[in-house]
C-alpha positions in Angstrom: 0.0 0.0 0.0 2.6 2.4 0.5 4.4 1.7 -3.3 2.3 4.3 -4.9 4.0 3.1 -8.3 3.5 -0.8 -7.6 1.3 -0.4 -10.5 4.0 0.5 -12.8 5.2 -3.1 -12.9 4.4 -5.5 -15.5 2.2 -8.3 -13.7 3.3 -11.0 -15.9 6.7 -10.4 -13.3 4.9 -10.8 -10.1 3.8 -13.5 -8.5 6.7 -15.5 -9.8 8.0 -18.7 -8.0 10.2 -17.0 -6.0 7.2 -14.5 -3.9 3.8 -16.4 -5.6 1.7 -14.0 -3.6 3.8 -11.2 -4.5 3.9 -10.0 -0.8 7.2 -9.6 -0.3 9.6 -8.6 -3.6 9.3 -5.7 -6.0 11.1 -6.2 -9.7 13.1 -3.8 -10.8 14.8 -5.2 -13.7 14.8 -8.6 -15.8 16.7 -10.0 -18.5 17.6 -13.7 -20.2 20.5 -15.6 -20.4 21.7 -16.4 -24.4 23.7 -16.5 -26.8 26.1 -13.3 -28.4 28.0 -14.1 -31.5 30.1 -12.0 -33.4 28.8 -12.9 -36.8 32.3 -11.3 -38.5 34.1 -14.6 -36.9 31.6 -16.8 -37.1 29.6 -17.7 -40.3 27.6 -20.0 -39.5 24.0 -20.5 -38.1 24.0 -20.5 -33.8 21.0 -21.0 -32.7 21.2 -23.8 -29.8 23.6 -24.6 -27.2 24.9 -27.7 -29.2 25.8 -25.0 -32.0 27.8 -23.2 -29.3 29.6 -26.3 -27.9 30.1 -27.3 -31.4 34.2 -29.0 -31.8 35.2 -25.7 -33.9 34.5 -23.6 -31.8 37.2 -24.8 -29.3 38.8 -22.0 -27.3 36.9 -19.2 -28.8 33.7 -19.4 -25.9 33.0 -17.2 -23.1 30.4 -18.2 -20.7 29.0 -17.5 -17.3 31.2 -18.8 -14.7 27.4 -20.2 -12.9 27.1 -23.9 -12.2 23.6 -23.7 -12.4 23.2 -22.3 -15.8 25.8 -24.5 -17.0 23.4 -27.8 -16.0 20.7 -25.7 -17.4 22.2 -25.1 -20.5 22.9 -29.1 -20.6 19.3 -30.3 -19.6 17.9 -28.3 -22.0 19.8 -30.0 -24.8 19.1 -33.1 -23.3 15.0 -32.4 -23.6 14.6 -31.3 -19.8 13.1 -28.1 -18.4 15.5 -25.8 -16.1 13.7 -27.0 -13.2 13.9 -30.6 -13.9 16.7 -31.3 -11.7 17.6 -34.6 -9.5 20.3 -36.8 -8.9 19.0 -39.0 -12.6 19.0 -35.7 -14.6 22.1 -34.5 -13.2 23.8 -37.8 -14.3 22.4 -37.3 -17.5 23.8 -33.8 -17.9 28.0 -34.9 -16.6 29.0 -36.5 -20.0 27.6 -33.4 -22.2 29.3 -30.9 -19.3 32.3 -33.0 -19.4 32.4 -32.6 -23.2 31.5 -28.7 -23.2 33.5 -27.8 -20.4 36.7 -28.6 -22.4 35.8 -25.9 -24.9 35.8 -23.2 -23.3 38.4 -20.5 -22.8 36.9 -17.9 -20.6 34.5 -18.5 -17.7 33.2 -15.1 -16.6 29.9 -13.7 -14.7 31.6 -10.5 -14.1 32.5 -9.1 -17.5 31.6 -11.9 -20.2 31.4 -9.1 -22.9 35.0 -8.0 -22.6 36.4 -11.2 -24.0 34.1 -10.6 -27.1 35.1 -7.4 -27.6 39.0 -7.9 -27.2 38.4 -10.4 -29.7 39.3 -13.1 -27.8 36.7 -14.9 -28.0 33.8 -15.3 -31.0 30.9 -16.6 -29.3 29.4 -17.4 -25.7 26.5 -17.4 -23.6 26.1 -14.2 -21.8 23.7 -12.2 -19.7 21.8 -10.3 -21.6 22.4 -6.8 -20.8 26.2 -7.6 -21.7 25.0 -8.7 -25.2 22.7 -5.6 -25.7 26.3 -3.5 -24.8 27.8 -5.3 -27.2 25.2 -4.5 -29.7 25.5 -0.9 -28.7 29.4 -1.1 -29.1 29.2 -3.0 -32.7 26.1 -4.4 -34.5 28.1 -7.4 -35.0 27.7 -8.4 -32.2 24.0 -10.6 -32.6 22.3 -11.8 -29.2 20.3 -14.9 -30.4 17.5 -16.9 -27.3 18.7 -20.9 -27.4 15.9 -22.3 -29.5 15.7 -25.2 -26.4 14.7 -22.5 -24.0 16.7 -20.0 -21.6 16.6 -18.8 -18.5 14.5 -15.8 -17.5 15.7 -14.0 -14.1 14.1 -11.4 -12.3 16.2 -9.1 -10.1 13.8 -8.0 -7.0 13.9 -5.2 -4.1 12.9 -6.6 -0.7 12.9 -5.4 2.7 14.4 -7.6 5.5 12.4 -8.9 8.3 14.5 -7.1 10.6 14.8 -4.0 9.2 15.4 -0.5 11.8 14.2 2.0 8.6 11.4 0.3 7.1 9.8 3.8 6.3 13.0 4.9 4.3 13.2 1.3 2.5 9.4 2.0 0.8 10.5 5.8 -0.2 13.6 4.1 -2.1 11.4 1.2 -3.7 8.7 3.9 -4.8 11.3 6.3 -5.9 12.8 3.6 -8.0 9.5 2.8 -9.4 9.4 6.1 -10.8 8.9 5.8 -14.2 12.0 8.8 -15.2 14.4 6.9 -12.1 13.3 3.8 -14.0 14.4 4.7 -16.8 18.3 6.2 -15.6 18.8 2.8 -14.9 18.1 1.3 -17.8 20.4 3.8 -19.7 23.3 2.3 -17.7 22.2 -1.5 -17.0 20.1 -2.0 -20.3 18.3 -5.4 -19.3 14.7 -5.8 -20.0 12.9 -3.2 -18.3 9.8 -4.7 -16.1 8.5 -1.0 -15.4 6.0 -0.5 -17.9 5.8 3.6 -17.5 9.8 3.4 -17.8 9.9 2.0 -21.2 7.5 4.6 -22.9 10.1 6.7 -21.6 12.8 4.4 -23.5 13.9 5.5 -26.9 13.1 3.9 -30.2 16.9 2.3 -30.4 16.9 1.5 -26.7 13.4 -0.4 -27.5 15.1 -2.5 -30.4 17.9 -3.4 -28.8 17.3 -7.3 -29.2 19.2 -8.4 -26.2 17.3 -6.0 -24.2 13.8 -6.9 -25.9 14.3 -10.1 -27.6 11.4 -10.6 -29.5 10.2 -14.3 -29.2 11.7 -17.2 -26.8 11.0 -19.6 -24.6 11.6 -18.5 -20.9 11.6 -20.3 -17.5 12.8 -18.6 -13.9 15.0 -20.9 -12.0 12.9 -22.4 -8.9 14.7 -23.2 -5.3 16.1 -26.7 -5.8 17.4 -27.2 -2.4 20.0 -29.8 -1.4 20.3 -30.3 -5.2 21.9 -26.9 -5.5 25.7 -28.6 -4.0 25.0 -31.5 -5.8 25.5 -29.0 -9.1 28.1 -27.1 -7.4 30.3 -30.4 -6.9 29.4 -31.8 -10.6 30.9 -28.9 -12.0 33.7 -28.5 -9.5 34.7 -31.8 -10.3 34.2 -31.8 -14.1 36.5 -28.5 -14.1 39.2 -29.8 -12.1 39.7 -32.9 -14.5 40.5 -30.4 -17.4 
């Protein structure tokens, strides 16, 4: 009651898995996780995750340096959802990691886009604000959705339970659902923008940036997974240090 802009918000983004009552988080920005080539190196059609972890392109691959996406990235080749994880599907998943993991040449979360545009690298499998960076810097630079399915994450403002300025924490949510704050951030984190009000304030380039506003995909947010989540942490660990 006291987010005057709450309404700003576009309410396919609330009541997600994460807060399904939407009681407790407020999104401020979104994005996807897929692919960036630069289309100067590389000729040929990418449009999956087996075409990134193709043999040629050994040693040219940036990706996120995130075990979970990296058994996401897997189960969706293998058919699976990116919530369809056990101790079967994770089996599964270790012979095509064990495979991809000796591609690549850069693991980064930080700064994936640096490596593409130091020419590095050709390809990867980036967060999507990078990629629409990239596409600012050189149109090149083309941000493509996996055609298995990617990974939709919502970043969120809560409050803690035991918060001493719960007053001051609602003025900074509000203000930053301001449609005109909304849209500062954009300028300099140019994700998808969940504020509705912001992006009529977005210009027409900003708008067709397709990393920022891909245009078609299929999406899924990451649910909690529990125990599983160290189970994923070791896979990878391990499949890393046998390199």
């Amino acid at each position: 009651a006291k987010l005057t802009h709450l309404g700003n918000i576009d309410p396919a983004l609330m009541k997600l898995p994460h807060d399904p009552e939407g009681r407790f988080t407020v999104p401020y920005m979104t994005g996807t996780v897929g692919i960036v080539v630069n289309t100067e190196k590389v000729r040929t059609p990418v449009r999956s995750y087996k075409d990134v972890f193709a043999p040629q392109h050994k040693d040219r691959l940036v990706v996120l340096n995130d075990n979970r996406e990296l058994v996401t990235w897997a189960l969706y080749s293998l058919g699976h959802s990116a919530n369809d994880i056990s101790k079967a599907t994770l089996a599964k998943a270790r012979p095509v990691l064990a495979e991809w993991i000796k591609l690549v040449k850069v693991f980064d979360s930080d700064s994936p886009k640096t490596a593409l545009l130091n020419g590095d690298v050709d390809l990867g499998i980036v967060w999507s604000g990078e990629a629409a960076i990239l596409w600012n810097e050189d149109r090149k630079f083309q941000y493509v959705l996996p055609a298995e399915g990617a990974h939709q994450f919502v970043d969120v403002l809560a409050i803690p339970t035991g918060a001493k300025n719960r007053d001051a924490a609602h003025a900074l949510i509000n203000y930053i659902l301001r449609p005109e704050v909304s849209k500062l951030i954009s300028a300099k984190f140019p994700y998808t923008n969940p504020n509705l009000a912001a992006r009529k304030l977005l210009s027409p380039d900003e708008l067709a940036n397709p990393a920022s506003y891909p245009r078609e995909g299929r999406l899924e947010t990451f649910r909690d997974i529990g125990r599983l989540a160290a189970d994923i942490d070791q896979l990878v660990t391990d499949l890393k240090r046998a390199q």
